[in-house]
RODREN-558910 format. One record per residue: residue number from 1; residue in one letter; x, y, z of N, C-alpha, C in turn. Coordinates in nm, 2 decimals. Each point is the difference from the previous one (the first is absolute). Layout:
REM residues N
@seq NUM, type a, n_X X, n_Y Y, n_Z Z, ca_X X, ca_Y Y, ca_Z Z, c_X X, c_Y Y, c_Z Z $
...
//
This chain:
REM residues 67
@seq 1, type x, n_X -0.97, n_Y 1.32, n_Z 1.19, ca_X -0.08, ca_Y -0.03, ca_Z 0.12, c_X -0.09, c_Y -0.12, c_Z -0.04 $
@seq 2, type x, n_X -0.05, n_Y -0.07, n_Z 0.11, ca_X -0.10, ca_Y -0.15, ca_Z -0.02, c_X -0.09, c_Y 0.07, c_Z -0.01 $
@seq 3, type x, n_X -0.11, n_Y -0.03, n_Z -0.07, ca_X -0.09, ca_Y 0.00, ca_Z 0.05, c_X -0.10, c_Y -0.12, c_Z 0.12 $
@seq 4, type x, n_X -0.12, n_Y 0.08, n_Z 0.10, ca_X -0.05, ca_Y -0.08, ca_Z 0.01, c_X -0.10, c_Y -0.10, c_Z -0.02 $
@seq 5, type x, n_X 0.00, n_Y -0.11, n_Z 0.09, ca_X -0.14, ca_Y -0.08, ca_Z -0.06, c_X -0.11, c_Y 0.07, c_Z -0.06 $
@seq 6, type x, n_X -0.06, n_Y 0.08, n_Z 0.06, ca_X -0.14, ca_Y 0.09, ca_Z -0.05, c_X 0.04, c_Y 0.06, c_Z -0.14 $
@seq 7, type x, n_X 0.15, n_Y 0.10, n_Z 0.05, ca_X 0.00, ca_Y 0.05, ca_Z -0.13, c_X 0.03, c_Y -0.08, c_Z -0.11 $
@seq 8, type x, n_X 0.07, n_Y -0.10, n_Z 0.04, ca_X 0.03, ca_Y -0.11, ca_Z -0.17, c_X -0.15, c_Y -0.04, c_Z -0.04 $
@seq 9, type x, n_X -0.10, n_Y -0.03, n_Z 0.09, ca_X -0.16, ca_Y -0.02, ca_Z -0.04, c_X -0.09, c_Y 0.06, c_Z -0.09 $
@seq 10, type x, n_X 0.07, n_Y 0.18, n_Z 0.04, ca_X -0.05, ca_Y 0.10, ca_Z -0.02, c_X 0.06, c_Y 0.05, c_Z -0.18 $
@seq 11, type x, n_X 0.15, n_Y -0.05, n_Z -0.03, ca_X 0.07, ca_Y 0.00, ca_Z -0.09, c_X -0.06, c_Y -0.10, c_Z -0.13 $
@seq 12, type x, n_X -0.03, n_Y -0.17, n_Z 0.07, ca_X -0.02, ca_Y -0.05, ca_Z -0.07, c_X -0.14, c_Y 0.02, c_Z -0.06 $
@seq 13, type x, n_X -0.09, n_Y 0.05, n_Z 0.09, ca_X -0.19, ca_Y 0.05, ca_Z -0.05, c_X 0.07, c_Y 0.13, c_Z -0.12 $
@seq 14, type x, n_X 0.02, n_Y 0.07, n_Z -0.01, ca_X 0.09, ca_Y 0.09, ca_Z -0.09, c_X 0.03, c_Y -0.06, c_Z -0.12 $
@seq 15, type x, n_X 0.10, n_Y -0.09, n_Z 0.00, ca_X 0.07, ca_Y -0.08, ca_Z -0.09, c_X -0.11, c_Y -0.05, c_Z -0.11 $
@seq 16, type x, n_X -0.07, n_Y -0.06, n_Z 0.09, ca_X -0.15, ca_Y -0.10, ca_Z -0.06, c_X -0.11, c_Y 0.15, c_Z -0.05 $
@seq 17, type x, n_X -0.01, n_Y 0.09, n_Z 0.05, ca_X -0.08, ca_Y 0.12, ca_Z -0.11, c_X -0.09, c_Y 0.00, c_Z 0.09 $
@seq 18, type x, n_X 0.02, n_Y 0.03, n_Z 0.14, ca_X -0.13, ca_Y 0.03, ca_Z 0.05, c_X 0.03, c_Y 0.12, c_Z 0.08 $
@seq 19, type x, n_X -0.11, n_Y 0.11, n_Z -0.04, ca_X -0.06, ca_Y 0.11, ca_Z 0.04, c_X 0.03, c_Y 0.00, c_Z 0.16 $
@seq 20, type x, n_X 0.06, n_Y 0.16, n_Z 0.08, ca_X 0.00, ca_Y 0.01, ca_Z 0.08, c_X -0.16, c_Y 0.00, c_Z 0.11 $
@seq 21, type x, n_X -0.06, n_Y 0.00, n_Z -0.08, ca_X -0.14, ca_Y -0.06, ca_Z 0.05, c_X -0.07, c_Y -0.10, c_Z 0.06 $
@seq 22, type x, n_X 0.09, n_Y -0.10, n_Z -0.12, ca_X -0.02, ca_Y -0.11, ca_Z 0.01, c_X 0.07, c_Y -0.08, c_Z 0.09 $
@seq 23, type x, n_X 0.12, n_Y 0.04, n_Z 0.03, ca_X 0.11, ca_Y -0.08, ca_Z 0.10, c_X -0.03, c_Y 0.07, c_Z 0.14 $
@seq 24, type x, n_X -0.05, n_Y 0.10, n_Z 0.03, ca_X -0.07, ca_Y 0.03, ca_Z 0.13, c_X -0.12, c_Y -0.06, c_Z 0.04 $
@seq 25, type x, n_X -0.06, n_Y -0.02, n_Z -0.11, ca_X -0.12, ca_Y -0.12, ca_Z 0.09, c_X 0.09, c_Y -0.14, c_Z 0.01 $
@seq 26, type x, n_X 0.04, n_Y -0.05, n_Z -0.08, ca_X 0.09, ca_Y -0.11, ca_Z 0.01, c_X 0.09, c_Y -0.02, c_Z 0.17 $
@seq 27, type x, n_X 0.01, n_Y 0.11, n_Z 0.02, ca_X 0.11, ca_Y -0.01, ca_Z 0.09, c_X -0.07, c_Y 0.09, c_Z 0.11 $
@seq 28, type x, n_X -0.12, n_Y 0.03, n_Z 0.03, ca_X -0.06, ca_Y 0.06, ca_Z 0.13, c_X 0.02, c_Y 0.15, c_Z 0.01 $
@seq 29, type x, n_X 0.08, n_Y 0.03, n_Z -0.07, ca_X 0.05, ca_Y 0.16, ca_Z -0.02, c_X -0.11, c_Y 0.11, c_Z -0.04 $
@seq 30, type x, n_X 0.04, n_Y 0.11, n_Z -0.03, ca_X -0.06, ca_Y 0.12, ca_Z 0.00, c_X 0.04, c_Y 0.04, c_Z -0.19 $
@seq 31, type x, n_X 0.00, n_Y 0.01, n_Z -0.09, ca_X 0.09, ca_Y 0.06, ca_Z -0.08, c_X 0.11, c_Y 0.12, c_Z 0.00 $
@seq 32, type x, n_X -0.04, n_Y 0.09, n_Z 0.07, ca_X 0.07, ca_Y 0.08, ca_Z 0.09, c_X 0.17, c_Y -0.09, c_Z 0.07 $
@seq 33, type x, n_X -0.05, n_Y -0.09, n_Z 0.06, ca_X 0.10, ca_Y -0.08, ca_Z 0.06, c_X 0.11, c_Y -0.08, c_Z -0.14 $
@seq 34, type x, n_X -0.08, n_Y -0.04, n_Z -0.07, ca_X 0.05, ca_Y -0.09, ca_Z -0.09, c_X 0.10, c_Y 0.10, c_Z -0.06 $
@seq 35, type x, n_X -0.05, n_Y 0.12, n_Z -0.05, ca_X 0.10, ca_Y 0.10, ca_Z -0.08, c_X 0.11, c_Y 0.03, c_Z 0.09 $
@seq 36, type x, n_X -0.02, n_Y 0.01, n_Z 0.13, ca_X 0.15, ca_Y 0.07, ca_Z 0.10, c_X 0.09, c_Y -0.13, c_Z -0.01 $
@seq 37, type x, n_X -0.08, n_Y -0.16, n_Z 0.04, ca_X 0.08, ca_Y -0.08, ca_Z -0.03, c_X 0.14, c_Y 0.00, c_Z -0.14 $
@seq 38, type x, n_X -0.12, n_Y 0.01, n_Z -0.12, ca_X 0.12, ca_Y 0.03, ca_Z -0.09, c_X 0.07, c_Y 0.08, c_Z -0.02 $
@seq 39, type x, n_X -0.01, n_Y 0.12, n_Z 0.05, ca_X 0.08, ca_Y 0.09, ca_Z -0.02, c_X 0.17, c_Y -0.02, c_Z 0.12 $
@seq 40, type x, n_X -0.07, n_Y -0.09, n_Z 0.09, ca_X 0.14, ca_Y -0.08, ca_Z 0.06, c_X 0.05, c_Y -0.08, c_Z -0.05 $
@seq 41, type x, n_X -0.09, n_Y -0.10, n_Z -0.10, ca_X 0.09, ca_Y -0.06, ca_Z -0.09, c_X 0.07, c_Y 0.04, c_Z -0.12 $
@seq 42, type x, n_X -0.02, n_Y 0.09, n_Z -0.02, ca_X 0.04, ca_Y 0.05, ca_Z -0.12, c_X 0.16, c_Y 0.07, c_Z 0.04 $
@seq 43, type x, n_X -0.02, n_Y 0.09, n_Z 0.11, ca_X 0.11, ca_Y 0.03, ca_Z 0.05, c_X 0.09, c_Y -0.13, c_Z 0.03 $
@seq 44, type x, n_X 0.00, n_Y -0.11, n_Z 0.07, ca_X 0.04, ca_Y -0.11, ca_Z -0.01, c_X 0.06, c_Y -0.06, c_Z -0.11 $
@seq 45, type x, n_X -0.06, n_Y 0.00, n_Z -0.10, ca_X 0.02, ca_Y -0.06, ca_Z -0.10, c_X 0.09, c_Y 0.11, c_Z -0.08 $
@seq 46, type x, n_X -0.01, n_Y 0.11, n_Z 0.02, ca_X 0.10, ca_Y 0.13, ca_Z -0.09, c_X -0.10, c_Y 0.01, c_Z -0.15 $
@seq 47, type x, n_X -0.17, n_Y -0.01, n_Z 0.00, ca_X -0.02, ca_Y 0.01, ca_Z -0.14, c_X -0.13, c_Y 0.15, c_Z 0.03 $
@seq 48, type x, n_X -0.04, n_Y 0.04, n_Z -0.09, ca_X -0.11, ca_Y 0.12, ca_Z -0.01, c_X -0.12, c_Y -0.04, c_Z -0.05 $
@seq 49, type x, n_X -0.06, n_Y -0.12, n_Z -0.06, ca_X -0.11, ca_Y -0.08, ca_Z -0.03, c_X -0.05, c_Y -0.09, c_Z 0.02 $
@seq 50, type x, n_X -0.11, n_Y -0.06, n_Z -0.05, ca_X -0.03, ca_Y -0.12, ca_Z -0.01, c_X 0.07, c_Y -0.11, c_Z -0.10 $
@seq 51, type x, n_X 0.04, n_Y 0.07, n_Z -0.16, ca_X 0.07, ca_Y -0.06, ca_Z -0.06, c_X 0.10, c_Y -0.03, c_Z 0.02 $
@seq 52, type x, n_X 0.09, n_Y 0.09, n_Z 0.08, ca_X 0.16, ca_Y 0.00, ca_Z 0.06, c_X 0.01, c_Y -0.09, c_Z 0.10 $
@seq 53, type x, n_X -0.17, n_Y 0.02, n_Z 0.11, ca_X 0.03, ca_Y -0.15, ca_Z 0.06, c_X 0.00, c_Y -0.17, c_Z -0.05 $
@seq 54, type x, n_X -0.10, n_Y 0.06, n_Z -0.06, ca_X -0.02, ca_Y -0.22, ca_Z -0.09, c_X 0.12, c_Y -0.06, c_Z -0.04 $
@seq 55, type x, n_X 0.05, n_Y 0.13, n_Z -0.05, ca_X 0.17, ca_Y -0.05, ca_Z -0.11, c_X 0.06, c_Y -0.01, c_Z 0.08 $
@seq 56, type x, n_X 0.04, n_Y 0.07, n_Z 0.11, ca_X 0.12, ca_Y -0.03, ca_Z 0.10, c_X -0.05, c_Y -0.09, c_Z 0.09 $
@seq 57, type x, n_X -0.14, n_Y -0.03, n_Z 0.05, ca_X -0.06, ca_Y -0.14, ca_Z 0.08, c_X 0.05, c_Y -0.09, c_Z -0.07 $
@seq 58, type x, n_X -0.05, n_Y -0.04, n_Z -0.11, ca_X 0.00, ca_Y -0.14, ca_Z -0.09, c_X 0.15, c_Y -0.02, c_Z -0.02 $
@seq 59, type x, n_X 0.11, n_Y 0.11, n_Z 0.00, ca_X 0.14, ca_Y -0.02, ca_Z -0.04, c_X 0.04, c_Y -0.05, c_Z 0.11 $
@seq 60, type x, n_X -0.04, n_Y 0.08, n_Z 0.10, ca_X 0.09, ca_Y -0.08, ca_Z 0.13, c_X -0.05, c_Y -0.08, c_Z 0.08 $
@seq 61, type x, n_X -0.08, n_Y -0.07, n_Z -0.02, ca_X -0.12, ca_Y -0.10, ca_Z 0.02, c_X 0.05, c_Y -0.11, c_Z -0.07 $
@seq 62, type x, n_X 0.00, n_Y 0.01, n_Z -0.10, ca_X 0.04, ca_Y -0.08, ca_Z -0.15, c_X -0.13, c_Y -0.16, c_Z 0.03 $
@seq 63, type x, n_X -0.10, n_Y 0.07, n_Z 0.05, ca_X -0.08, ca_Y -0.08, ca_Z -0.01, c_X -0.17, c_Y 0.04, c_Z -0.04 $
@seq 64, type x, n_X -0.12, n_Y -0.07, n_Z 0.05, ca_X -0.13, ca_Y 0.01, ca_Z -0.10, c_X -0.04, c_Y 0.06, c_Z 0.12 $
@seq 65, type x, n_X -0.09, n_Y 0.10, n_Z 0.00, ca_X -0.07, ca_Y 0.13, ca_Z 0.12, c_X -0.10, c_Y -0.08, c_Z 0.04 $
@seq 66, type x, n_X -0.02, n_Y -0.11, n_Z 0.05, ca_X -0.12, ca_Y -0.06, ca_Z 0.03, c_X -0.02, c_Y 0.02, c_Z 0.16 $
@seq 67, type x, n_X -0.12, n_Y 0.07, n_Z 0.05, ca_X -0.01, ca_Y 0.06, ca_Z 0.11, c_X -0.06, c_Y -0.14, c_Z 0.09 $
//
């Protein structure tokens, strides 16, 4: 599955090491919000983490996470 615009935003704040905390003020959100988000990407993406996402982002990205 694609992801969307938000979520590839939300993938690449991840990528770069930032705290679900930190990418809900970033992005207007709730942290509450930010977590259900990932957990749609993650299903998306077929991974169980945050490590599982970076590696399979950056692989099939094959580029630099710059948000």
């Amino acid at each position: 599955m694609v992801l969307t615009e938000e979520e590839t935003a939300i993938a690449k704040f991840v990528v770069n090491g930032l705290k679900n905390v930190e990418i809900a003020e970033i992005m207007g959100y709730s942290e509450a919000t930010v977590k259900k988000r990932l957990t749609v990407i993650y299903k998306k993406m077929n991974v169980f983490n945050r490590l599982q996402l970076i590696t399979k982002f950056l692989s099939k990205k094959n580029i630099s996470a710059q948000p």
